[in-house]
Structure formats: structure tokens, C-alpha cells
N, C-alpha and C positions, 0 to 999 in steps of 0.2 A: 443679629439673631438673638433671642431671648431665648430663657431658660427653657422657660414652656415647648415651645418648638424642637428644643434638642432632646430634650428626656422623655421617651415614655414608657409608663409603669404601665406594671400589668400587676394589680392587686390580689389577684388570685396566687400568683406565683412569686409574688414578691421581685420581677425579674426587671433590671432594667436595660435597652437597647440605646446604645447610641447609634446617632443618625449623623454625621458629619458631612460635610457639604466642601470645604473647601481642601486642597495636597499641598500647603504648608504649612512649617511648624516651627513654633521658637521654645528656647530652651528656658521658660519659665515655668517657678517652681508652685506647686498650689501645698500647702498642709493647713489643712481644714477638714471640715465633716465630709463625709465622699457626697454630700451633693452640691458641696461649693467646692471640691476635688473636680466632680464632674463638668458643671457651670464652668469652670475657668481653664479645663482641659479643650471644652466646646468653642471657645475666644480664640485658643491659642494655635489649635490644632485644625480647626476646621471641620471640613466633610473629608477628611482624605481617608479615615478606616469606616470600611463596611459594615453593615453591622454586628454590632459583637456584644453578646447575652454577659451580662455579669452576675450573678446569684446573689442577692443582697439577704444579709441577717442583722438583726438590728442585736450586736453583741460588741464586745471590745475585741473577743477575737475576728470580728469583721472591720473594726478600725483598725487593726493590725495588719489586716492582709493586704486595705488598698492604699496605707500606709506603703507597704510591699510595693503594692504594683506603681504606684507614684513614685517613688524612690527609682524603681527600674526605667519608666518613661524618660527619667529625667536624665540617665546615664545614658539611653539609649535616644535622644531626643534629638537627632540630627536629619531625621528622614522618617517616613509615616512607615516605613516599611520596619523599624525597629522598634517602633511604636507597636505593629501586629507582632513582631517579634517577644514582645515582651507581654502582651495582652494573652495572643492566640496561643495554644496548644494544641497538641497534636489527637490530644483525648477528650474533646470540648464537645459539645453540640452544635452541628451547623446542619443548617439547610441546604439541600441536594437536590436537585433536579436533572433529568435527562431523557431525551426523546425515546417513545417505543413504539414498536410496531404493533400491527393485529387487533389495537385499540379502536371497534367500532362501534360497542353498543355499551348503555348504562349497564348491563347485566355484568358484561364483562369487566366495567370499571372497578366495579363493588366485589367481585371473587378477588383483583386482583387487591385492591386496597384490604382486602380483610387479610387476605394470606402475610402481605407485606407487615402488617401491622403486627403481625401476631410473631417478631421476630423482635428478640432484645435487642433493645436500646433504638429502635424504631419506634418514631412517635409521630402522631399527624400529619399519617398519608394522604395525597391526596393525587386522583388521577383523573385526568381531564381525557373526555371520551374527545371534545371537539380542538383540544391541540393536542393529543396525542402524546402527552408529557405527565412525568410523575417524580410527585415533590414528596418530599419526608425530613423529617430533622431526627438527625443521626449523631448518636452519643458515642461518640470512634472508640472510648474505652470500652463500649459493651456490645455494639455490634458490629457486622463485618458490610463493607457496601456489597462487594460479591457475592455473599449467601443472600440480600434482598434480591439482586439482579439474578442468581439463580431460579430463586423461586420468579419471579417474574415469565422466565425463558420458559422455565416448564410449563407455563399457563399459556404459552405463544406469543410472550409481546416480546422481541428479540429487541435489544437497545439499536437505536438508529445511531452511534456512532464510531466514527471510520476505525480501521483497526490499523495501528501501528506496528513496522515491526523494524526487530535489530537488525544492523547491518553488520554483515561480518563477526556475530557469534553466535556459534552452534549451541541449544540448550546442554549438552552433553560438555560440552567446553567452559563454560557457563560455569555447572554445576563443580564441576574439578575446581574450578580455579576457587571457588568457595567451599571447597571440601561437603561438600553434600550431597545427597542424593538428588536424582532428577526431580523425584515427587516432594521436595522438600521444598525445590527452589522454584515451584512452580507456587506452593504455600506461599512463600518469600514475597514469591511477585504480589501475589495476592493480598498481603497485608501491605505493601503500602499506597497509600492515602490518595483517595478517587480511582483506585484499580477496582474494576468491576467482571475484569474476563482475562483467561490468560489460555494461551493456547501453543500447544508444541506441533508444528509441519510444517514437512519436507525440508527439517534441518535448520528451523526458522522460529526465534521466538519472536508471539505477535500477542500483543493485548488491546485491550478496548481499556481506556481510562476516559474522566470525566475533565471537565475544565473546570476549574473554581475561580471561583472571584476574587479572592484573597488573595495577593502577591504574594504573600510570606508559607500559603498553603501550597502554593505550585512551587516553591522552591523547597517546600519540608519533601516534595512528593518526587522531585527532582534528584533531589540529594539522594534520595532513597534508592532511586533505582539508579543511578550511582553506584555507590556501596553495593550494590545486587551484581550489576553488569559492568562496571569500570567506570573511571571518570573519563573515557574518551569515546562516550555511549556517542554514538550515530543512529537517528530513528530517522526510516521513512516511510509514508504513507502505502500500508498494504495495500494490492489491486489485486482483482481475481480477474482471470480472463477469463471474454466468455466459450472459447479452446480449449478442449485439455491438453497439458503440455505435448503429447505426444503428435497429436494436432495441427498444434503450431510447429511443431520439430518436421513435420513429413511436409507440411506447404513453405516450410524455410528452405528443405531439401530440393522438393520441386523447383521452387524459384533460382536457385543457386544452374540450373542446366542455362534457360534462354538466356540470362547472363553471361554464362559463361562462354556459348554460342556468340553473343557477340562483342567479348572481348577477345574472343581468337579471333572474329572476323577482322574486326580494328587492328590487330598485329598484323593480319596477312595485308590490308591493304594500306597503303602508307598514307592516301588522301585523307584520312581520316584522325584528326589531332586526338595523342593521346591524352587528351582529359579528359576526355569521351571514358573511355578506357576503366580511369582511375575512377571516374563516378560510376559508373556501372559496378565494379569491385567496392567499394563502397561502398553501396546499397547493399547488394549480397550478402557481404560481411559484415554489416551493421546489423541485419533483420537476421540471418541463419546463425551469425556467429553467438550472435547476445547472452543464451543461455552458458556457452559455453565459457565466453570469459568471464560471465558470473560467477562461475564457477569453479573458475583458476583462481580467480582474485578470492572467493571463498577459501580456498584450498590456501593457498599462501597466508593467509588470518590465521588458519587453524594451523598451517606451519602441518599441512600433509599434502605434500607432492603431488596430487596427482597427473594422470596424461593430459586435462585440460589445460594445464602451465604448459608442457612442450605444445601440443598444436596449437594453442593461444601464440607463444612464442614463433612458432611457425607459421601461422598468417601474418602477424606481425614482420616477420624476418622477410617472409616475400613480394609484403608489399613495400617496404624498406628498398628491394632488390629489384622490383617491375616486375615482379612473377605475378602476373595479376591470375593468372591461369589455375596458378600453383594455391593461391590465397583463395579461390572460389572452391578446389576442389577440396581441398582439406578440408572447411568448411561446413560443404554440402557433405563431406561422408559421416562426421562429427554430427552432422543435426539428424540424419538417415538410420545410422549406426543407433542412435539416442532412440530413436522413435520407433524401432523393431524392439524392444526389450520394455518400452513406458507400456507400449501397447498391449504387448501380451498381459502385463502387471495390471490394468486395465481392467481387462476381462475376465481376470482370474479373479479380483477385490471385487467384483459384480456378482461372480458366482456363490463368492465364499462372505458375504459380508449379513455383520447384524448382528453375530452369535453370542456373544458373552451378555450383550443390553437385554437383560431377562427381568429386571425388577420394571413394574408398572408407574408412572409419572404421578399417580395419584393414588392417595390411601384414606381409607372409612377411617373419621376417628367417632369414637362412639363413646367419647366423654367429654362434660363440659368442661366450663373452666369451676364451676360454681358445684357443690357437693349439695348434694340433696339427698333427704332418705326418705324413702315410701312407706304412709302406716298403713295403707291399704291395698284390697287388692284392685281398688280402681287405680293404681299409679301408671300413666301412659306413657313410664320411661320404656326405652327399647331394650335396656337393659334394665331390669328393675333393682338389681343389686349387681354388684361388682365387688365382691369382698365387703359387701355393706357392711360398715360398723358405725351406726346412729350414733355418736358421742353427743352424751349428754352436757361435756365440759369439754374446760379448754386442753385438757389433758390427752385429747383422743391425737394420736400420731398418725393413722394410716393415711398412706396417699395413696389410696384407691378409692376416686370420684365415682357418682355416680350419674348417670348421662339422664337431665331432664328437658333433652329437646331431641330435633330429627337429628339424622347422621350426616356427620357433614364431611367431605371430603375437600382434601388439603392436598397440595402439592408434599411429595416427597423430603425437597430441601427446607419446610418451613416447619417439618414432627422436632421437639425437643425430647428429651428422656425423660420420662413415665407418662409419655400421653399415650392413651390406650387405643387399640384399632383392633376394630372387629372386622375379620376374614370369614368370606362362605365356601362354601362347596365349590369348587373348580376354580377360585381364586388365586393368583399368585401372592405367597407373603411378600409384603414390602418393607418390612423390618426384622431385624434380629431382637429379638424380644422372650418373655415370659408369657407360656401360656397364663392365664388370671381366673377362667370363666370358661367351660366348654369344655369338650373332647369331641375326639375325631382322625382321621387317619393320613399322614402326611407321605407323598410321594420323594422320597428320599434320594431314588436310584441316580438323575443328575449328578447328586453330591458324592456318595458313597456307593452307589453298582447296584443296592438293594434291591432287588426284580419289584419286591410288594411292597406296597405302602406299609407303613407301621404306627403303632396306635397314638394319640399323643392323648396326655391329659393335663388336668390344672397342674401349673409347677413345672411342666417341661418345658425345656428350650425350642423353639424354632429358629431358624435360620429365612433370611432372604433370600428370592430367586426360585421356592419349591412349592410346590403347587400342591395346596389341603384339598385331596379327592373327598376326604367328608369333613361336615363343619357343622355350623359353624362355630367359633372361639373367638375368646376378645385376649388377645397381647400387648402386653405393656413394652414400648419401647424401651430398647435398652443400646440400639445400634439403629442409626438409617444410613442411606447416601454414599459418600465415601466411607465411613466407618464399619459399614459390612464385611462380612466373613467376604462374601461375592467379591466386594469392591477390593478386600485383599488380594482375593485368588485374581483378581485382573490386575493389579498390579505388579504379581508374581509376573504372571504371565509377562507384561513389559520388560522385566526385568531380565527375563530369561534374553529376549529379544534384542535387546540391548548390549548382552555380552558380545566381544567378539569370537567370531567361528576358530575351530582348530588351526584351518586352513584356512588361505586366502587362492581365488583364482588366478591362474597361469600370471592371466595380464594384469593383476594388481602384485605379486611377485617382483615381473619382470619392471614394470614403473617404477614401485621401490627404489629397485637401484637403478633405471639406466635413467629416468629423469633427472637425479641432482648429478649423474654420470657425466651428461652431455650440458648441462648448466654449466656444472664447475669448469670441466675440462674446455669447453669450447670459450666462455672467459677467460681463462688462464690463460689459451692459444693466441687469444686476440688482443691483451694486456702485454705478452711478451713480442707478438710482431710487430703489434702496433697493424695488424689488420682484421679488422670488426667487419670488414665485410665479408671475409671467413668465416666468421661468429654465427653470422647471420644467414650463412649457407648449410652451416652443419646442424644448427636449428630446426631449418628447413628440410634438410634430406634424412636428419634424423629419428621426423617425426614419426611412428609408427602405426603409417596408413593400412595395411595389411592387416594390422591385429584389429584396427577399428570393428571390422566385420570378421574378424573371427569368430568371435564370441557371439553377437545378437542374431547372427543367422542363422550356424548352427542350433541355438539356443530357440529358436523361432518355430525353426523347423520341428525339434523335438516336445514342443509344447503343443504343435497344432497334431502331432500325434497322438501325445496323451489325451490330447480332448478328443480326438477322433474313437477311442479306446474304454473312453470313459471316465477319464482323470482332469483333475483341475489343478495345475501345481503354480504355487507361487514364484517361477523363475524356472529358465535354463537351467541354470545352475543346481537347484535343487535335483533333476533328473539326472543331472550330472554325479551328484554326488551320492545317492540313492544306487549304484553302478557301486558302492565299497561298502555295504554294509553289512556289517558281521555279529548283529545282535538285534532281532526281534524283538519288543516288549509290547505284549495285546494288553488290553483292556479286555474283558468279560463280557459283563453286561452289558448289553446296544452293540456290541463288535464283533462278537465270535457268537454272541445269541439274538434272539430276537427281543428280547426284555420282554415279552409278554408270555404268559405261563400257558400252558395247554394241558387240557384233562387226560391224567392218565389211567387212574383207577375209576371206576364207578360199580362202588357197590349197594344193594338194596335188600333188608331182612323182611321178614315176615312174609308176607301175601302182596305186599306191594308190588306194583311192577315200576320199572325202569321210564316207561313212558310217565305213567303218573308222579313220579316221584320229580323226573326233569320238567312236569309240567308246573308242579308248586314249586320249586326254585326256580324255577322262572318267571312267575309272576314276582316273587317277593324280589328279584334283583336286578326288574328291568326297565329302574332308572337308579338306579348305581352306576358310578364309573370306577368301580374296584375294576382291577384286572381280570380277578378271578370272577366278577358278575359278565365280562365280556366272553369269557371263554364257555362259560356255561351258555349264553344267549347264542352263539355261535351255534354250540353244539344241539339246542333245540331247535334253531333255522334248517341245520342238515338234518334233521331228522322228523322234519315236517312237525315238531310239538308244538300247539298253541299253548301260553300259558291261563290257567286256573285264574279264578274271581277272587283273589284272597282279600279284605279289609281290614282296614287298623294298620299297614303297615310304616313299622316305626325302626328309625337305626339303632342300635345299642353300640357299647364300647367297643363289640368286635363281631357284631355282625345285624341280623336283621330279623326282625319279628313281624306277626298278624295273626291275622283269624281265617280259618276256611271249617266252615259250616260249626260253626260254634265252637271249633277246635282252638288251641294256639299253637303257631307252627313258629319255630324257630331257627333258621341257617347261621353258622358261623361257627368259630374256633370252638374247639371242643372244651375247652377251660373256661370261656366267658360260657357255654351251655350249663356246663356243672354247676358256677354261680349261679346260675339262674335257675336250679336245682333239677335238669334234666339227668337224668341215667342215663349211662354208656352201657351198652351190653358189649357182651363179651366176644364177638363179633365182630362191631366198630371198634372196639378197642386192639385187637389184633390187628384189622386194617393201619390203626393209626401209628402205633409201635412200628412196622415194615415201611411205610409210607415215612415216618422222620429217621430211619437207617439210611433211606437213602437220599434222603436230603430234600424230598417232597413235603409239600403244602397240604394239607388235609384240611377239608372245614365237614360239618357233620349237621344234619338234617333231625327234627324232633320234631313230634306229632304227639299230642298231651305227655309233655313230660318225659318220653321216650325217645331213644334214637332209634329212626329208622333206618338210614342211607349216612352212606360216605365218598367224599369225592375227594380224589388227591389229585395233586398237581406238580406238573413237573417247569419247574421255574426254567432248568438252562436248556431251553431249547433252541440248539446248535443253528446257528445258519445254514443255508444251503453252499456246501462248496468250502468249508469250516476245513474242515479234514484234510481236502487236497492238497487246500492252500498250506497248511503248516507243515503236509509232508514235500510240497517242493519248495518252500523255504529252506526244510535241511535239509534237502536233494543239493542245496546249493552253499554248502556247507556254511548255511547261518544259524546259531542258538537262538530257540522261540522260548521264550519265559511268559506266563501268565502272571499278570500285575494289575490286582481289583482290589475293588474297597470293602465285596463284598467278605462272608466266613470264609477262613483256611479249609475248613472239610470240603464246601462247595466246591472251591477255587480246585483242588486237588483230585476229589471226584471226577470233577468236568475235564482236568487237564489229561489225567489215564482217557477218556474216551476220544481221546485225540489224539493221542500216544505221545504226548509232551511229559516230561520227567516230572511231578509231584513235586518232586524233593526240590526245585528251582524256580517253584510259585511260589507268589506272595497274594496273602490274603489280608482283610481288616487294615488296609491302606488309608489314609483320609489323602487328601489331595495335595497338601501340601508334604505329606509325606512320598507318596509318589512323586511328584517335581525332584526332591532330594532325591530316589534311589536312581532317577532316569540319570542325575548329572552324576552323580558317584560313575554307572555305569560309562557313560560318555566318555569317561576319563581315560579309559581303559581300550576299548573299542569304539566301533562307530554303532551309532544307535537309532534303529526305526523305533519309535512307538504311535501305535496305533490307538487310538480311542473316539469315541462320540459324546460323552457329555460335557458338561461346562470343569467335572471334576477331574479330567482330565488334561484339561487346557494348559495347565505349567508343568506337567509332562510332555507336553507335544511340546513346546517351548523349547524345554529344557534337552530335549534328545534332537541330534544332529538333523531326524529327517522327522518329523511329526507328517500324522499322516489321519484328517478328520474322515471316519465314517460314518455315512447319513445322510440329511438331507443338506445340511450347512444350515440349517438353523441355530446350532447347539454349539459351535465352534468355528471362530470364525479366522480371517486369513492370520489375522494379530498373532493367532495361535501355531493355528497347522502352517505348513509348508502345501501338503498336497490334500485336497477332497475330493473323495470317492462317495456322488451325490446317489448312486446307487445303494443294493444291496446285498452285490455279491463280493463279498472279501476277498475273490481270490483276486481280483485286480490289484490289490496291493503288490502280489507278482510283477 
């Protein structure tokens, strides 16, 4: 082979690849120019390394470096794989390829290649509609394979390969034995090399990695998780059934009877050889037992007892002893037992599932990469300024771009910080960011209890997750994805979840000790007589068949009540432990009110009447989605008002304008009217002083520059059945505390009209604050808290019985224990 064949250059990049052909290698030494370095490396070495990018510069410190790397071949020159040991790194560029789904059309190829591309150290994408395959060269120091593969997933092409997973360590065990958090070491997984997905369930960590071509890259990637998970790592190929376990747990159970049926026949008649017998037992206990000795042999890894090591031991022990009877029925109660308590768990993750995934998969960015400035008024950007500043030199710093093309929308995991995205009207934010451009009114109550939207303008903060009832605004990224205020509060939320309980049930108590009880003791017995088949009876009679169905049926039974009732609770157990609790903590807004405000006052001066006045505030706010525009619409539906012909109408910073019959009429906050140089008379202004004493919403009505009409509104308006419910909560000698994000006066106001004490509410909570007063309390006594929104959720965590009201949109099982999809509170009763 000659020179020419082995080396090629890419003159643009200055880069060269070797191509080698043959896997051996002799230990001769080249020092010369590196392209008679290279030439006589290709002689000696062969095709045996893939290939591998070397970055040429025509410098003395590039004769230095492959001086370097020559010097290293030659120490490591006994095998082609220390050859990539010495060449390869771990932070190089290599090409990556791996199968994905959903890839059917060119449209689709090009969203996905542009998204992918547009992620550092990502370079020439490329996605093939007709294999269904995407190739990139990836610069491991700069970017991550996982964040390409996310964004990928969220455009729908899920990678097509198999999912791995540990045998024998729990992520939770995992994380201990490296001193880190759960969310740390799932990072961990993630950075090393060809991991593209990492996933914690049912106790199971399992990932998607890639294969690489390189020997010396699957054992950097090896090594790795290694160092993560131990050096006595066991991986097998994840399978999903197509059963859910419970499924398979009830047709295990079933199967375990005609078995059983006939190996009591086989003992009653004697014509019948018992191997018949032992294959029949056999089967049973291979197919119903399986999860269960997965499960013991799990338990023994993690070095915690549980009752699957004794009846494991006790099929074991009785088919040891010919109890074949004995071996099927333990068995069958064990898979029975199992599938009474999966299933309710089932039903309840169906009802109550979705709630916390509030941010949307895809975001508007409304800036280029490229800054333009417009001297005209014909410029057809969408935004024609964004903080424009034309710099005439190279001195201008701002990184606020200006957008000169359409709006294009991006996958969530592919926004960096300061790319801009413009949000409209009834949009959900998908980043936490800087208002830049715009104002408009943000529904806050989710996060903080606030019944009304509130204003936002250029320079405020938004948050992910809250939906701009007016718009629209362009925010500059500052947080996406996992980096969200949101994505914290769900990880609070985990966290809380994750603790263990005060208490443990009866029959995990009672396992604790009597499991290594009857190990140790029935060992010793049969050590000291020298009779093991002792051992292996006390195994057996010890196992605690009885308690198997203690627990899932009663538990079974009181679940199909609660549903019968109106409740959705995540386990037995929780109904169980809801039976001791001695501390109330509600939530406000969405729980003890309806969140939505109702008109209390309406008043109207001059000569005007009431019908005309509701008829022009209903033309001007009936297509608003303010709260206070639905309750007004409401109120003219009941009362048969059409609205008025107004034009021109336009939103301002707090409320709304137009024209009727040459006039200009103006609704909203009495202070943005003033700016806008309306007069209050002395009248609306009395209204409006009574109306904020008592913690009402006022907005006020102007017909040339004058106010005519005032309308107040009463923000907490109570549930139906509010009342009852907190006075037979302390009928049953439990403390009710009000605990919202909403004002202390609010909070206090509302809690005297329900005869709760003042003095042991809390108000202006943010959410992470509430999660901390819920556990402080826990500490102490046992604790319900009840709430509905997402700001809620590590309060419900963090108290012994969380309990979501609403639809189960808002809060999901992760969070609550129990959901009340209704809307009457007193079921918390």
C-alpha cells in the first residue's frame, strides 16, 4: 500500500485521517516529518485503528506534539488497542451514528437535522429518511450525546436501541455507595461516553448507550460505568412485557390451582410416577414464583430482608421435602397477594397521572443567529427591534439580536441562554427568562395562589409552566428544561418521595425481625444437630402465609370504597394511615375557593343605567381571558345584556380601550386610568377605598375622560361545603391551618369566615417554602395537606397524607397520595 492510499487530506481543514487496513503491529520507531511519521506508521501498523482525525498545523509546536504522540506509540506498541490508547481521547471528535424512529418524511429529516445541529460541538448532521439513521461528529469536550438524543425524542424519533439494565442495584443504593444524590448519578450516567438515555423504574436502573467502533472507546465507556456502579457490574437486556405486572401476577396465580389440582391427584393415586408430580410443581413455580425470587435475590443485593427471602426459602425448603402442595400454594398466594395491591396502584396512576409535565415540547424563537438593524419602516422583521442598538463599530456589546426571518420553532432541549422566544396570549412560558420587548398579564395562581393574573413588563422575570393570559412578549432565555424553577419543584417533589415514612406497616415491622429470626435460628438448629431437614421444615411452617393477604385485601377492599365515594388514593395504606391525623394544612386558592372572582359591587353615576354600562364592558372584554372579563360576560349572559358596537379596541398595561360613537371608553385598574388621564369622582373613589379594605378587586369604567361605573370583585370565593368541612375536621379534634402563597391579610380575612384562627395562617409562601413548613410540621404530628396546583406539589410530598383537589391535571400521583377529581372538599372527610 502506498502513501497516497493511506493518507487523506482535507485541505480546507488542514485535517488528516488515517485509514488502516491491517491488526498488527511491530515495534518500530519513525522520527521524521509527521508525514514520513505517518507513511511508516501505515507499513507497520496496518488497517488495525479506525479512523482517527489528527488536527495538523504546520508549526514546531506541531512537530512537538507528534514527536509526542510517536514517542507514546512506540511505548505502547504491542497491540493496536494501545495504539488507540495513545492516539484516542476521550474529548476528540468522532462520528456517531444510531437508529431512530418516526423518520418518514424529508420534512421531518430537515426539522430534525437543523435542531440537532444547532447544539455545541455538534457538526454535520446528517439524517437519512430511507435508513432511518443519524450520523453527527461530536466533539465530547463540547457536547453531550444525551442532550442531541433529547432533542431528537422530543421531535418523536425515539432511538431504536435495546435498553440495558443493572442487575442487582437499586438507583437509590447506587447513589449511597457514591455519596450523591439520586439526581446527580443519573447526571453521572449520563456523561459517560455513548450514553444517550438513562432511566430510573421500578427499582431498576436502565439506559440506552450506543456501540462504538473503537475498542479503546467501549472500554473508556466501560470503565466508566464501572467507577458509577462497581466493578462487579452485571447488565441484562431490559424487556417489557406486553402484561402489566399485575396481569401476569393474577394469570400466575390462576395457573398455580389446576396444578395444583393435579399434583394432589398424583399423591392420592399411587399408579401415577412422581415425576409427573415434580414437573408439574415445577412449572407453577417457575412461571408464578419468578417475580418473587427476583425479588428476594434483589432484597439480599441490597442486604434488606424482605418476606420474598422466607417464602422463596419456603418453596425452596418444600420442594427439597416433596411438599409439592405446599410449594404451589405459597406460590400462588405470593403472586395473588402481589396482584391485589399492583392493581389498585394501576388504577389510581391512570386517574391521577400527567400533572406536574406543564411546560410545552416546543418554543417560538423569534431571533436569528445573525443581528440586523432596520432603517426603515418597510423592515419585515417580526420583531423589528428587540433592544435595537445599530452599532456602528466593533465596540457595540449588546446581545440583544434582531429577528430577520419567520419564527421558527425549536425543540425545548435544543434553546441555549440568551436566545429569545416570543410568547402570545393563552401560551404556556417555556422558559424562565427576562421579559426584553412587550407587556401583558401573567397567570401566576399555579405557582403562588394569586387568584388574578398580574401585570408583567420589560425587565420582569417570568417563570416556566404559567400561562400569559395577555401578550404578547419576547424573553430572553435565562433557564430551560431541567434548569427550571418547575423542573426544581419536581424534583423537590422526588425528593420528598423518596424519604422514608415515619412509620413502617405492621407486616414490614414484623419481617424486620422475624425474617433473619428464623434464618439465623433455624441454621444454628440444623449446624448443631446436624439436621437440615429441620431447617427446612421451619422455613416452610414459618413462612407467613396468613399476613400475605392481610394487608392487599383489606387494603383492596378500602380503595374500592374510596372510589365508590369519590376518592382516588394511591394505596391501602395511605387510607390507613389518614385514620391518625392530627394536622390539617389547606391550601387557599383552587382548594377552599374556586380561583375564579365573582362580581360583588356594581356601581353606576350619573344618568347611566346599569344595563348600558354592563353592555359597553362587555363588548370591550369579550374576547379577553382575564378572569375578571369572564365574570363580567357571565353576569351579562344572566341578565339577558347584548354587548354594544365599540371599535378600536386595543389592550393597555392594565386594562382595555376603544371608541363608541366617537367617544373613548376605557375599563381597567383605576391607576393605569389616571395615567391615562381619566378622573375619578368622588364617588368611584369611595367605592374603591371600601372595596381594597376588604381585600376586593376593583376595576373602573370611563366615557371621555371620566368615570362613570365601578365594579369590585370578590377574589375568595369559598367552595361549596368549605365551612362544614373544617368544622368537622375539628369536630374530630384535628388543627386546620391555612398555608398559601397568596397576601397574609387575604389569607386571614378568608380564614375568620370559616372560623379557622388568623393567628396560625400563613400567607406569601412560595412553594419551596411551603414543602419546608409542611416537614418542620410532620415532625411533630401527622399531617394532611391539601392543595391543587403545581405550587403545591412538595407540600403534598412532604406531609404524611397529601391530598390533590381538582381535576388531576395539576398534580399528579408523584405528588398526592389521594385525588379528589371532584369539587366538593368535604370528601377530604
Amino acid at each position: 500500500m502506498d502513501e497516497e492510499e493511506f493518507l487523506l487530506l482535507d485541505d480546507d481543514e488542514d485535517e488528516l485521517i488515517i485509514s488502516p487496513n491491517d491488526k498488527s503491529i511491530t515495534d518500530k520507531v519513525v522520527k521524521n516529518t509527521p508525514a514520513e511519521i505517518l507513511s511508516n506508521i501505515s507499513k507497520t501498523v496496518g488497517d488495525s485503528i479506525s479512523q482517527i482525525p489528527l488536527k495538523m498545523k504546520e508549526s514546531s509546536d506541531l512537530k512537538k506534539s507528534v514527536k509526542e504522540k510517536n514517542d507514546n506509540i512506540i511505548s505502547f506498541a504491542k497491540s493496536a488497542d494501545k495504539i488507540l490508547d495513545a492516539d484516542l481521547v476521550v474529548d476528540g471528535t468522532y462520528n456517531i451514528e444510531w437508529g431512530i424512529g418516526g423518520m418518514d418524511c424529508a420534512d421531518c429529516a430537515m426539522k430534525a437535522r437543523k435542531a440537532v445541529n444547532r447544539l455545541p460541538g455538534v457538526n454535520n448532521v446528517k439524517v437519512s429518511v430511507t435508513e432511518g439513521i443519524v450520523r453527527m461528529d461530536l466533539d465530547l469536550a463540547k457536547g453531550k450525546l444525551s442532550r442531541a438524543n433529547s432533542v431528537l425524542e422530543s421531535l418523536g424519533h425515539n432511538p431504536e436501541i435495546l435498553w440495558q439494565s443493572v442487575s442487582g442495584l437499586t438507583p437509590s443504593r447506587a447513589a449511597t455507595n457514591l455519596g450523591i444524590e439520586r439526581k446527580m448519578l443519573r447526571t453521572a450516567l449520563l456523561e459517560v461516553p455513548g450514553m444517550i438515555n438513562v432511566r430510573f423504574e421500578d427499582g431498576k436502573i436502565e439506559f440506552q448507550r450506543i456501540t462504538f467502533t473503537s475498542i479503546k472507546m467501549k472500554e473508556i465507556s466501560n470503565e466508566r460505568l464501572q467507577q458509577l456502579l462497581g466493578s462487579d457490574l452485571k447488565l441484562e437486556e431490559s424487556t417489557t412485557s406486553k402484561l402489566r405486572p399485575d396481569q401476569v401476577q393474577l394469570l400466575s396465580a390462576v395457573l398455580t390451582l389446576p396444578l395444583l389440582a393435579g399434583v394432589i391427584a398424583i399423591d392420592t393415586l399411587n399408579s401415577i410416577p412422581d415425576s409427573l408430580a415434580i414437573m408439574l410443581c415445577l412449572i407453577g413455580v417457575s412461571f408464578a414464583g419468578f417475580p418473587m425470587f427476583k425479588a428476594a435475590i434483589a432484597s439480599i443485593q441490597n442486604r434488606v430482608l424482605g418476606f420474598q427471602v422466607l417464602t422463596s426459602l419456603a418453596v425452596i425448603g418444600a420442594m427439597l421435602m416433596q411438599e409439592y402442595p405446599e410449594a404451589l400454594i405459597v406460590t400462588g398466594l405470593v403472586a395473588f397477594a402481589s396482584h391485589l395491591e399492583e392493581s389498585a396502584l394501576v388504577k389510581a396512576r391512570n386517574a391521577m397521572q400527567g400533572g406536574l409535565d406543564r411546560l410545552p415540547r416546543l418554543a417560538r424563537l423569534s431571533s436569528s443567529t445573525e443581528t440586523s438593524c432596520c432603517d426603515d419602516d418597510n423592515c419585515d422583521s417580526i420583531v423589528k427591534s428587540v433592544e435595537a442598538n445599530c452599532c456602528d463599530d466593533d465596540t457595540c456589546d449588546s446581545n440583544v439580536k434582531v429577528s430577520t426571518s419567520e419564527d421558527e420553532w425549536l425543540p425545548i432541549e435544543s434553546l441555549a441562554i440568551g436566545d429569545i422566544v416570543e410568547i402570545r396570549s393563552g401560551e404556556i412560558v417555556p422558559v424562565d427568562g427576562v421579559i426584553i420587548e412587550g407587556s401583558g398579564a401573567i397567570d401566576r395562581a399555579p405557582l403562588t395562589g394569586e387568584p388574578i393574573p398580574i401585570s408583567v413588563i420589560k425587565g420582569d422575570f417570568v417563570e416556566a409552566g404559567l400561562v400569559l393570559v395577555r401578550g404578547p412578549i419576547l424573553v430572553r432565555c435565562e433557564a430551560s428544561g431541567d434548569t427550571t424553577r418547575l423542573s426544581s419543584l419536581i424534583d423537590l417533589v422526588r425528593s420528598y418521595r423518596e424519604k422514608p415514612t415515619r412509620t413502617q406497616t405492621t407486616i414490614e415491622r414484623f419481617t424486620a425481625i422475624w425474617v433473619p429470626f428464623v434464618l439465623v435460628s433455624s441454621l444454628l438448629y440444623g449446624a448443631l444437630t446436624k439436621d437440615f431437614r429441620t431447617t427446612l421444615i421451619l422455613w416452610v411452617v414459618s413462612c407467613p402465609c396468613s399476613l400475605l393477604l392481610a394487608a392487599p385485601v383489606p387494603h383492596a377492599t378500602a380503595l374500592s370504597t374510596a372510589s365508590a365515594s369519590g376518592l382516588v388514593a394511591r394505596g391501602g395504606d395511605v387510607l390507613e394511615s389518614a385514620a391518625s391525623v392530627e394536622l390539617a394544612l389547606l391550601d387557599k386558592t383552587g382548594t377552599l375557593t374556586t380561583g375564579h372572582p365573582k362580581i360583588g359591587e356594581f356601581v353606576c353615576t350619573g344618568k347611566h343605567k346599569k344595563d348600558e354600562i354592563l353592555s359597553m364592558v362587555c363588548a370591550l372584554e369579550q374576547r379577553s381571558n382575564h378572569p375578571y372579563a369572564k365574570a363580567i360576560i357571565s353576569l351579562a349572559t344572566e341578565s339577558n345584556v347584548m354587548p354594544k358596537k365599540i371599535t378600536g379596541i386595543s389592550d393597555g398595561d392594565a386594562g382595555v380601550s376603544g371608541k363608541i360613537s366617537g367617544q373613548e371608553i376605557i375599563f381597567g385598574r383605576a391607576d393605569w386610568l389616571i395615567s391615562q388621564g381619566v378622573e375619578i369622582t368622588d364617588e368611584i373613589q369611595s367605592i374603591l377605598d371600601s372595596s381594597r379594605k376588604k381585600g376586593h378587586g376593583v376595576s373602573v369604567l370611563s366615557l371621555s375622560g371620566k368615570s362613570v361605573a365601578a365594579f369590585s370583585f370578590i377574589h375568595d370565593d369559598a367552595r361549596e361545603g368549605v365551612k362544614e368541612m373544617v368544622q368537622m375536621l375539628q369536630e374530630q379534634g384535628i388543627i386546620v391551618e391555612i398555608l398559601s402563597g397568596d397576601e397574609q391579610s387575604s389569607v386571614e380575612s378568608f380564614a375568620s369566615q370559616l372560623g379557622i384562627d388568623p393567628s396560625i395562617c400563613r400567607g406569601n409562601v412560595d412553594p419551596e417554602g411551603k414543602a419546608q413548613w409542611v416537614e418542620e410540621r410532620s415532625k411533630a404530628r401527622r399531617t394532611l395537606m391539601a392543595g391543587d396546583g403545581f405550587n403545591d406539589a412538595g407540600a403534598l410530598a412532604a406531609a404524611n397524607i397529601g391530598v390533590a383537589v381538582g381535576s388531576g391535571d395539576q398534580v399528579n400521583l408523584e405528588a398526592a397520595d389521594v385525588l379528589i377529581p371532584g369539587d366538593d372538599p368535604r370528601a377530604i372527610v
